[in-house]
VOMARTI-770695 format. One record per residue: z, x, y of N, C-alpha, C in turn; residue in three letters. Coordinates in Angstrom, 1 decimal. Layout:
<sites>
+--------+--------+--------+--------+--------+--------+--------+--------+--------+------+
|    n.w |    n.u |    n.v |   ca.w |   ca.u |   ca.v |    c.w |    c.u |    c.v | fifi |
+--------+--------+--------+--------+--------+--------+--------+--------+--------+------+
|      Z |      X |      Y |      Z |      X |      Y |      Z |      X |      Y |  Ala |
...
+--------+--------+--------+--------+--------+--------+--------+--------+--------+------+
</sites>
This chain:
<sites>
+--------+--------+--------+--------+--------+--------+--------+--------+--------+------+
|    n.w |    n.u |    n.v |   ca.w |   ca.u |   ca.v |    c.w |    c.u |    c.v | fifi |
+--------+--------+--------+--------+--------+--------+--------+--------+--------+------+
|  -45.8 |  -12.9 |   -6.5 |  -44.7 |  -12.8 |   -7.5 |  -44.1 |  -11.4 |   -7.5 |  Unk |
|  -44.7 |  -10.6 |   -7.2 |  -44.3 |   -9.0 |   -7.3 |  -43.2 |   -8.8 |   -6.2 |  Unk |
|  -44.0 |   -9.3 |   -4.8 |  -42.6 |   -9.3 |   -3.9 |  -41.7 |  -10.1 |   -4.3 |  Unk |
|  -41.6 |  -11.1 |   -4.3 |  -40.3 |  -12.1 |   -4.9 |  -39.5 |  -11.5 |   -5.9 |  Unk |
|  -40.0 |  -10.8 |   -6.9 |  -39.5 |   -9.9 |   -7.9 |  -39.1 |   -8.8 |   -7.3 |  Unk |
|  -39.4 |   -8.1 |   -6.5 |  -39.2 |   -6.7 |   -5.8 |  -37.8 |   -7.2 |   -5.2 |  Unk |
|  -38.0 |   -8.3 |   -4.1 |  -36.8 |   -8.6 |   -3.5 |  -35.4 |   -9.2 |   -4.3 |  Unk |
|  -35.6 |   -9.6 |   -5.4 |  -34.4 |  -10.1 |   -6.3 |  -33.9 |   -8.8 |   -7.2 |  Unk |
|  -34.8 |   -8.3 |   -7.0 |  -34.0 |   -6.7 |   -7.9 |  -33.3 |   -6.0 |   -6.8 |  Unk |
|  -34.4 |   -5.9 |   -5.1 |  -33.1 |   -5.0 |   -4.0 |  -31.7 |   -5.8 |   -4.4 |  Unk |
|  -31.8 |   -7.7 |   -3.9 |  -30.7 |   -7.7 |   -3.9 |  -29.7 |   -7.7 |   -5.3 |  Unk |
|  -29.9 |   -7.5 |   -6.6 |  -29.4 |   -7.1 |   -7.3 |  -28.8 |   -5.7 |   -7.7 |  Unk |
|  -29.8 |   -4.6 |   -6.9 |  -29.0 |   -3.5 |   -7.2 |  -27.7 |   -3.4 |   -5.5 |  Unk |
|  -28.1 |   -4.7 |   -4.7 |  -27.0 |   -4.4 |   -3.7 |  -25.5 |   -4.9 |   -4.1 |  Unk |
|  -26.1 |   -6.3 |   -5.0 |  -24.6 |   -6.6 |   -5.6 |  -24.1 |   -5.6 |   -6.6 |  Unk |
|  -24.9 |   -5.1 |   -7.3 |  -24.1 |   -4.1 |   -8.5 |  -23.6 |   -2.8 |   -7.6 |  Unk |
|  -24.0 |   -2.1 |   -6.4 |  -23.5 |   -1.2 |   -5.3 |  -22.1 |   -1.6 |   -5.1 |  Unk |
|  -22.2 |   -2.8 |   -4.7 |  -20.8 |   -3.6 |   -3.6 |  -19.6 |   -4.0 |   -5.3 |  Unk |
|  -20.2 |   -4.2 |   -6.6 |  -19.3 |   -4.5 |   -7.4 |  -18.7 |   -2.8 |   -7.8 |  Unk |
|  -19.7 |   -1.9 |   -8.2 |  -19.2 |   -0.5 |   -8.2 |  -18.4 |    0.2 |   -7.0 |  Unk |
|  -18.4 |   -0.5 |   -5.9 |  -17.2 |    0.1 |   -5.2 |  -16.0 |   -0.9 |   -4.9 |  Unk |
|  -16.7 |   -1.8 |   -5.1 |  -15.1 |   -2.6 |   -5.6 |  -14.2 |   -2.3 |   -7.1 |  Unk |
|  -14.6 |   -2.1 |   -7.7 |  -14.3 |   -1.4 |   -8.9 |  -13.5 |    0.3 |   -8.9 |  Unk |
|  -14.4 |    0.9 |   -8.0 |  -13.8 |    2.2 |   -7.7 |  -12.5 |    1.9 |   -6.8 |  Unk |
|  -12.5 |    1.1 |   -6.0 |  -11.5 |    0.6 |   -5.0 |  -10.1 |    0.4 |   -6.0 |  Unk |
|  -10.3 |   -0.7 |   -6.7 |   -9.3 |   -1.3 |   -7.4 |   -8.4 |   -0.3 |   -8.7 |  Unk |
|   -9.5 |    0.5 |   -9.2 |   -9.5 |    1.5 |   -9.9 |   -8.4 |    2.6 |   -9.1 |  Unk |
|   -8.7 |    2.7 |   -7.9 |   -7.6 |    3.8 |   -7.2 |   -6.4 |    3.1 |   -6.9 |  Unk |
|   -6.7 |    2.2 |   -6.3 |   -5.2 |    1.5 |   -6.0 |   -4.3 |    1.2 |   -7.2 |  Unk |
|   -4.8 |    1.1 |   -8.6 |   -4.0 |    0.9 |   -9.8 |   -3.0 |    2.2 |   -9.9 |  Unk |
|   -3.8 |    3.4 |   -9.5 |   -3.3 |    4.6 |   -9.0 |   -2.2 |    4.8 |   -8.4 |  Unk |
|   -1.9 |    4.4 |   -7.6 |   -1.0 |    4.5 |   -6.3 |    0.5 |    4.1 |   -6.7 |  Unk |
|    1.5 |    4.9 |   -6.4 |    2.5 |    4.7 |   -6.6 |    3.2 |    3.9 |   -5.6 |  Unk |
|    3.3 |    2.3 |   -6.2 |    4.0 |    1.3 |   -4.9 |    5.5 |    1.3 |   -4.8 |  Unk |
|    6.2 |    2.6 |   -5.5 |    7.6 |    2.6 |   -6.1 |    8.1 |    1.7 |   -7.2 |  Unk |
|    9.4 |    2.2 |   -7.7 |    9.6 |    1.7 |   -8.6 |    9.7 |    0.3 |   -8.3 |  Unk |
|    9.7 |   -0.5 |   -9.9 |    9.3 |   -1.6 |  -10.1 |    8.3 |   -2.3 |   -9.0 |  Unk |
|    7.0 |   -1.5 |   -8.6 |    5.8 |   -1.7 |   -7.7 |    6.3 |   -2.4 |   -6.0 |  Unk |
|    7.6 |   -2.0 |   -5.9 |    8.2 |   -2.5 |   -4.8 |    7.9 |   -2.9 |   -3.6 |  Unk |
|    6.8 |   -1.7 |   -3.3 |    6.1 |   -2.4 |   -1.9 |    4.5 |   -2.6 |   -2.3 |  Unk |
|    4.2 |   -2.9 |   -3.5 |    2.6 |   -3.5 |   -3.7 |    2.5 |   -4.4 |   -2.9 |  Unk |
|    3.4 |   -5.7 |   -2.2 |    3.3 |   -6.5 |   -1.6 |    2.7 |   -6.3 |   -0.1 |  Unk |
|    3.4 |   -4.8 |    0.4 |    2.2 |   -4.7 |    1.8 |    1.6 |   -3.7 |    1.3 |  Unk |
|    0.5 |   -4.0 |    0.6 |   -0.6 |   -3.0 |    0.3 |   -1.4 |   -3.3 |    1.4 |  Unk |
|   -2.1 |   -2.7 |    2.1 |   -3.3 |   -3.4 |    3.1 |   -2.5 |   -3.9 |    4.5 |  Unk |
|   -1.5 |   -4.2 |    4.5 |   -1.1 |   -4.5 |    5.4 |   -0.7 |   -3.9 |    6.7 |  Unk |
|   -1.2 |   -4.3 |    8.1 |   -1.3 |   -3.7 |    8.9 |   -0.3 |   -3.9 |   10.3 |  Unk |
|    0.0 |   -2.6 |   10.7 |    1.3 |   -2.9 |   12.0 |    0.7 |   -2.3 |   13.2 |  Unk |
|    0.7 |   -2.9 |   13.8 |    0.3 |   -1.6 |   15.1 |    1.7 |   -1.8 |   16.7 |  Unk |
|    1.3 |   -1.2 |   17.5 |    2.0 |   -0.9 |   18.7 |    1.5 |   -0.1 |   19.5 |  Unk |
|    1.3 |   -1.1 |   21.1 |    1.6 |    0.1 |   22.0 |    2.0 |    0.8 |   22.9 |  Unk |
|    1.8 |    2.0 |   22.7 |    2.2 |    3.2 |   23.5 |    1.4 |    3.9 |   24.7 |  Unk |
|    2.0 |    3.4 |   25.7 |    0.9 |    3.8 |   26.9 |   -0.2 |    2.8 |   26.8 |  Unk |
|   -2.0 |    4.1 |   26.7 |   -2.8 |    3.9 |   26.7 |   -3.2 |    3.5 |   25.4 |  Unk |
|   -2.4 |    3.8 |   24.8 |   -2.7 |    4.1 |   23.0 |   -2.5 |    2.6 |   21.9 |  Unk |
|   -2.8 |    2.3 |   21.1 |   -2.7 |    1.4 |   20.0 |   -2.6 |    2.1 |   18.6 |  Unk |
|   -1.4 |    1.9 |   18.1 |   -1.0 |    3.0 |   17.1 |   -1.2 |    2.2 |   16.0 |  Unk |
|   -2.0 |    2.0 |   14.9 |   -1.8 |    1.1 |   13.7 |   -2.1 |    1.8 |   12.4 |  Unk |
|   -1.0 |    1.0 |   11.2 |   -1.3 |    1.7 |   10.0 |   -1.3 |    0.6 |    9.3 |  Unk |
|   -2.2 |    1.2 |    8.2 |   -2.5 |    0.0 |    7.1 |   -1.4 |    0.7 |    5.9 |  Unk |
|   -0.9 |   -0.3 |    5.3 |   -0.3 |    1.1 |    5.0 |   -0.6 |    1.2 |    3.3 |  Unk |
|   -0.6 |    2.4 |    2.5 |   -1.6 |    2.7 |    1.8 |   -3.1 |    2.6 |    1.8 |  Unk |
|   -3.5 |    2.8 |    3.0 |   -5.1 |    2.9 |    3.5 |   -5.3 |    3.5 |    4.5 |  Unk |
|   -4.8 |    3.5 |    5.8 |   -5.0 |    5.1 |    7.0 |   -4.2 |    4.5 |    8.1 |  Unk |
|   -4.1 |    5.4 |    8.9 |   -3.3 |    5.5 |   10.2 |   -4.4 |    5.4 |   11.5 |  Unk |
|   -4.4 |    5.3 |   12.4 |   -5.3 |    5.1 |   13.5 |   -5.0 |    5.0 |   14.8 |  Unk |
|   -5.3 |    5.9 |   15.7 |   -4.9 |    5.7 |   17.1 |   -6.1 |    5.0 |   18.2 |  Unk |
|   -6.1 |    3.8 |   18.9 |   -7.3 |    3.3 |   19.3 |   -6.9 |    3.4 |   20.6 |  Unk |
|   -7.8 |    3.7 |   21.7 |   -7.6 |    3.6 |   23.0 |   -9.0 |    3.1 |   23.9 |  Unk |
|   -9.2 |    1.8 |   24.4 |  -10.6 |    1.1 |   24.7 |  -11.0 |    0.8 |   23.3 |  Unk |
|  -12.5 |    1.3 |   23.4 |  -13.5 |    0.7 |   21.9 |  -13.3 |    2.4 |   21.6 |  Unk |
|  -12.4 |    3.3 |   21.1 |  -12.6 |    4.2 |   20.0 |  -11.5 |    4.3 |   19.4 |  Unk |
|  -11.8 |    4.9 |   18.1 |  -10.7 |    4.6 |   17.3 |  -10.6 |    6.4 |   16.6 |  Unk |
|   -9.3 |    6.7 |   16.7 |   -9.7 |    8.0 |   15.8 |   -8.7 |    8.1 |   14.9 |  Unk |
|   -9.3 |    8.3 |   13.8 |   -8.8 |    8.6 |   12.1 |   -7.5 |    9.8 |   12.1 |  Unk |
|   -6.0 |    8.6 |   12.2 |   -5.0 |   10.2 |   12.3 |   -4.5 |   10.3 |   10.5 |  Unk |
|   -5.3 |    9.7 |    9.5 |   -5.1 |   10.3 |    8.5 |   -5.3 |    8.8 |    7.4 |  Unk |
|   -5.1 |    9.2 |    5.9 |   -5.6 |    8.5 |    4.8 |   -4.5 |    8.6 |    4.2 |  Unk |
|   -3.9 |    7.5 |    3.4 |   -3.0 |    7.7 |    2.5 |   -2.7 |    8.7 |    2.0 |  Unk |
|   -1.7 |    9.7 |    1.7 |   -1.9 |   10.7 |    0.6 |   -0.4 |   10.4 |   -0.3 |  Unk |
|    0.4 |   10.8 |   -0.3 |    1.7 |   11.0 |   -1.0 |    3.3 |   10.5 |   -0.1 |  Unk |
|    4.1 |   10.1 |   -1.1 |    5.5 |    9.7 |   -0.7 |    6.2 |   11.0 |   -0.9 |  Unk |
|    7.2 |   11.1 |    0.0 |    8.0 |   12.2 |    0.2 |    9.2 |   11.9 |    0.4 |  Unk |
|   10.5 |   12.4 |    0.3 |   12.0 |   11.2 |    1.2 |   12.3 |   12.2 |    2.6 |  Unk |
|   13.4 |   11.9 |    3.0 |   13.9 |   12.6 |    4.1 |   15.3 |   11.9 |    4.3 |  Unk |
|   16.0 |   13.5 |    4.4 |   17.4 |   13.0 |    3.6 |   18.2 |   13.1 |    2.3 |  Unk |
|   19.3 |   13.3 |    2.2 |   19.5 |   13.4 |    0.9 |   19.7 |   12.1 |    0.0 |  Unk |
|   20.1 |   10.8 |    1.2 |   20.7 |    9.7 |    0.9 |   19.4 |    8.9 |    0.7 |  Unk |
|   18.0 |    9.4 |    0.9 |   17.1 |    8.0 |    0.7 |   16.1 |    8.7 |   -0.3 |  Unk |
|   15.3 |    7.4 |   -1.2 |   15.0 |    8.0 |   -2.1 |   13.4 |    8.1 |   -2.1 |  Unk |
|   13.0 |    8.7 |   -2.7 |   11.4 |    9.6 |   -2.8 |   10.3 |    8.5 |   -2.5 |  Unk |
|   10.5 |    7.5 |   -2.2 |    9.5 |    6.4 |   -1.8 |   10.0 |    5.9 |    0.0 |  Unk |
|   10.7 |    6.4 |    0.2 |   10.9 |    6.5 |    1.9 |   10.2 |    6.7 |    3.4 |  Unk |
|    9.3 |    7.8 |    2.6 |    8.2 |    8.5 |    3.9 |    7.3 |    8.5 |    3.5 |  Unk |
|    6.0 |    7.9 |    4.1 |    4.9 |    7.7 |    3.9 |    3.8 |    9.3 |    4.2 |  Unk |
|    2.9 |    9.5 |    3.5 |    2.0 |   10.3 |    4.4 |    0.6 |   10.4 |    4.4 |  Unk |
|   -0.5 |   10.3 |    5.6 |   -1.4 |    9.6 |    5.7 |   -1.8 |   11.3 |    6.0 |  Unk |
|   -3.1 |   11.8 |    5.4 |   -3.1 |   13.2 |    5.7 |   -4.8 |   12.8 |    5.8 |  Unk |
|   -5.2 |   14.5 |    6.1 |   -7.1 |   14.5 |    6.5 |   -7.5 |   13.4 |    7.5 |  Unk |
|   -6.8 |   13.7 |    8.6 |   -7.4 |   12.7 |    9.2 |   -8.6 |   13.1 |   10.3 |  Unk |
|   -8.9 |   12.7 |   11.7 |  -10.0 |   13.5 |   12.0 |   -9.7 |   14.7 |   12.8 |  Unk |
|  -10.2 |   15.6 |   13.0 |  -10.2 |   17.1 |   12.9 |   -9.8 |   17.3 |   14.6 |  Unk |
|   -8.5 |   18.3 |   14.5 |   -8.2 |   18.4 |   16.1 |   -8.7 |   19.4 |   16.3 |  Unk |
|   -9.1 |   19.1 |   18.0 |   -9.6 |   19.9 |   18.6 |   -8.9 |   21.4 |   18.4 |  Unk |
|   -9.4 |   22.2 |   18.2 |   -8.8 |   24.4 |   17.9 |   -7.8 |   23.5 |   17.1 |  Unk |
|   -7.7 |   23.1 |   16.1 |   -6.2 |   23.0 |   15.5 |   -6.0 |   22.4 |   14.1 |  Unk |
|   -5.2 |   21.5 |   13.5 |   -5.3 |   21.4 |   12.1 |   -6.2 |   19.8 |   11.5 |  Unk |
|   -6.9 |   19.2 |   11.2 |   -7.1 |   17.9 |   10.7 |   -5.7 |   17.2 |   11.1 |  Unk |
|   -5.7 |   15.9 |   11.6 |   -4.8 |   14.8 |   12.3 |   -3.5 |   14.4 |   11.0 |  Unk |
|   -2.4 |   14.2 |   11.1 |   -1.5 |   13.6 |   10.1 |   -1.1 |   12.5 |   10.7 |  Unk |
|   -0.5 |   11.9 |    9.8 |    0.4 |   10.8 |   10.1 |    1.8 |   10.2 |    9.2 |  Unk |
|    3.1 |   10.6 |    9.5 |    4.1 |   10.4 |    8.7 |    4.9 |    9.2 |    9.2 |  Unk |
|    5.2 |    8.0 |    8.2 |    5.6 |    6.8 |    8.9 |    6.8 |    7.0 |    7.7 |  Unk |
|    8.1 |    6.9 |    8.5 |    9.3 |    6.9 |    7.8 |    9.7 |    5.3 |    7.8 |  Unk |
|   10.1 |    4.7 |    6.3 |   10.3 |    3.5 |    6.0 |   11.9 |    3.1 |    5.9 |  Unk |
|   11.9 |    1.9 |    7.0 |   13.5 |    1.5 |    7.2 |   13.6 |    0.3 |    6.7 |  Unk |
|   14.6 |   -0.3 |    6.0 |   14.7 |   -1.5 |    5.7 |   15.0 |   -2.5 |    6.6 |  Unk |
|   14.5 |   -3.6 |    7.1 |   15.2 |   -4.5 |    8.0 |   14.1 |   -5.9 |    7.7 |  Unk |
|   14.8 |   -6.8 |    9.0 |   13.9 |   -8.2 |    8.8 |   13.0 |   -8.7 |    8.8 |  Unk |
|   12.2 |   -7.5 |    9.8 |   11.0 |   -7.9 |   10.4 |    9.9 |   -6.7 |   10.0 |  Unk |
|    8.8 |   -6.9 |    9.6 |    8.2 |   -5.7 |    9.6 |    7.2 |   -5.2 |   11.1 |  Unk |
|    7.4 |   -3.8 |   11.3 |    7.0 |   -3.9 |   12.6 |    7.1 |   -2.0 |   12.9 |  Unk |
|    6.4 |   -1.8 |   13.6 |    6.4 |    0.1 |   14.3 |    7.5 |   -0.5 |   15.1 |  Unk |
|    8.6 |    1.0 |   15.4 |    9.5 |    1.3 |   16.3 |    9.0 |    1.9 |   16.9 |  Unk |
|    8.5 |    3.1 |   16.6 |    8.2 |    4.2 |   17.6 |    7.5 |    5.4 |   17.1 |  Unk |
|    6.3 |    5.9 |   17.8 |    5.5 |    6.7 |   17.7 |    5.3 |    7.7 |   18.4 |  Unk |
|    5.9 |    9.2 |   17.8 |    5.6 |   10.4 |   18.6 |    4.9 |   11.2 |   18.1 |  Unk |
|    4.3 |   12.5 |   18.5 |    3.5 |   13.3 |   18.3 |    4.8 |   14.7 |   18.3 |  Unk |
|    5.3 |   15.1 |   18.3 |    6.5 |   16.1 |   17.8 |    5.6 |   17.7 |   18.2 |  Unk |
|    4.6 |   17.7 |   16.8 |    4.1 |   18.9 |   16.8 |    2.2 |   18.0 |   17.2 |  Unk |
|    1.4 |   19.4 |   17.9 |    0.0 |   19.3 |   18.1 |   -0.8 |   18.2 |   16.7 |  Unk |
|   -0.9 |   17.0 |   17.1 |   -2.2 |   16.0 |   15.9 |   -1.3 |   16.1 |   14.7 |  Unk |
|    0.3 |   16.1 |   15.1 |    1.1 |   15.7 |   14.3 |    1.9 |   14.3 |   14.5 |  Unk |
|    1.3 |   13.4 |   13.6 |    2.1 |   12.1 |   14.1 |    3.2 |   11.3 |   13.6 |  Unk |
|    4.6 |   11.2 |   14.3 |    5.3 |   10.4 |   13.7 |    5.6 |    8.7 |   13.7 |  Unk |
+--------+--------+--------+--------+--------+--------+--------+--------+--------+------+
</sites>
């Protein structure tokens, strides 16, 4: 009886683990500015990728950026803040996925995904500009 009891309490404190960070989860994304009138809540999580070269460029978007090439994947950044660019578009325009994994002699990885309106959702195009700077 003691095991049987031991083992229904692990898996009880694993569901109350998995419900506490579901909770933390949901709790932050209440957070998150989806623009006015929550405009783009609708692709929260939603993921685009393309590729380039050798490379597979995908972002979830309000969740991280990621460059994959074979089986590795390296973290070019985590949601952080909207920015515009331009004087004509407004402050929910540019995405930016910051702290991502650490470059070599140089700064933590970014990733800035400028948002266009059109039919289809989909990456255009992905450059590196400046050093583990991604656009």
């Amino acid at each position: 009886e003691m095991e049987a009891a031991g083992a229904e309490l692990k898996a009880l404190e694993e569901e109350r683990t998995k419900n506490d960070n579901e909770h933390k989860l949901a709790t932050a994304v209440l957070g998150y500015d989806f623009a006015p009138d929550d405009a783009y809540l609708a692709l929260y999580d939603k993921c685009f990728s393309t590729q380039i070269q050798q490379f597979t460029y995908e972002v979830c978007l309000f969740r991280r950026a990621v460059q994959k090439e074979g089986n590795s994947t390296l973290n070019l950044g985590t949601w952080g803040f909207w920015s515009s660019k331009g004087e004509k578009r407004s402050h929910t325009s540019v995405m930016h996925y910051v702290e991502g994994a650490a470059c070599w002699n140089g700064p933590s990885r970014t990733m800035t995904v400028a948002l266009l309106c059109g039919e289809e959702e989909h990456v255009v195009s992905v450059q590196e500009p400046n050093k583990c700077r991604y656009e």
